[in-house]
C-alpha positions in Angstrom: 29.9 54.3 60.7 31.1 57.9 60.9 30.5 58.8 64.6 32.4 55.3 65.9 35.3 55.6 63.4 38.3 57.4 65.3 40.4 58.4 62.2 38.7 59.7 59.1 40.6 61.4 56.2 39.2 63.2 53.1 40.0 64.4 49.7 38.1 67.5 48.4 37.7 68.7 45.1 36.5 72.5 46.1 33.2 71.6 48.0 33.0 68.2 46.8 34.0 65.0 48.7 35.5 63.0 46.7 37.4 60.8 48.6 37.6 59.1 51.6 39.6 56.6 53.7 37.8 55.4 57.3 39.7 53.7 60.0 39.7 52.3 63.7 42.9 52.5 65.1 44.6 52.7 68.7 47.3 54.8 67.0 50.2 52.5 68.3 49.7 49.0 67.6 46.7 48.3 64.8 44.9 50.7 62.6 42.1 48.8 60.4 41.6 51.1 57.5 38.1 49.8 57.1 36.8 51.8 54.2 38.6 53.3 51.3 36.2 55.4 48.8 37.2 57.6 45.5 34.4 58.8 43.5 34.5 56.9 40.3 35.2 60.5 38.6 38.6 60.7 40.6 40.1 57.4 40.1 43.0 56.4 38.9 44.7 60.0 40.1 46.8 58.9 43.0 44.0 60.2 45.3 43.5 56.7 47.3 47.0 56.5 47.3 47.0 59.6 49.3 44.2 58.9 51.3 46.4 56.0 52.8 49.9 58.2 52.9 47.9 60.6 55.2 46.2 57.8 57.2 49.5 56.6 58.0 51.1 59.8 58.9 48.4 60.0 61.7 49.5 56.9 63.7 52.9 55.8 64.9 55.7 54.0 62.9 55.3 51.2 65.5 51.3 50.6 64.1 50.6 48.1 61.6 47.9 49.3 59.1 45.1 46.4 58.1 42.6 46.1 55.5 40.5 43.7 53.9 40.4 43.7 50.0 38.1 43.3 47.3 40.1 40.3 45.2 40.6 42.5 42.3 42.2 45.2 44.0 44.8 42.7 45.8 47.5 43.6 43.0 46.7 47.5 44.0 47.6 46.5 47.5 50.5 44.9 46.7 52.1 47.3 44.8 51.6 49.8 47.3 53.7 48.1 50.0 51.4 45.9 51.4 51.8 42.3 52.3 49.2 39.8 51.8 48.1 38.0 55.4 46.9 34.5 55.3 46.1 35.1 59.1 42.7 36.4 59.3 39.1 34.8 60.5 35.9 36.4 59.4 32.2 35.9 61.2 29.7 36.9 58.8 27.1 39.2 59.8 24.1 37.4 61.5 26.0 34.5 62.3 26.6 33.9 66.1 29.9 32.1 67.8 29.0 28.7 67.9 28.5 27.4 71.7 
């Protein structure tokens, strides 16, 4: 996951991770923040919040930033800025296109 991610940012509490946000991005057009982690510990302190602000500041104004959400966080989402898409397909893993 790590080694084909192209923009990874952390938070650190001394020398423990504690947070981290994953993405795959061109930098210009689309960034898919894929994974967003806080240690349960660390929640609830603005830390994902800052995992995204600094995701952001990495790729141009002209890139949209995507993610997929857990249903209960949709209303976290939202009040962060972000606007719900009803535009997206999924194929599941193991499933093949259909021919």
């Amino acid at each position: 996951m790590l080694d084909n991610s192209n923009l990874i940012v952390t938070a650190w509490d001394s020398s423990k991770l504690v947070g981290v946000a994953r993405s795959v991005t061109d930098f210009h057009y689309c960034c898919y923040l894929s994974d967003l982690a806080v240690d349960e510990e660390y929640q609830r302190l603005g830390i994902g919040k800052q995992l995204q602000i600094q995701t952001q500041a990495k790729i141009q104004s002209t890139c949209k930033l995507f993610l997929i959400a857990a249903p209960s966080a949709n209303k976290y989402y939202e009040q962060l800025g972000y606007t719900r898409n009803e535009r997206c397909w999924v194929l599941e893993r193991g499933r093949k296109i259909i021919t």
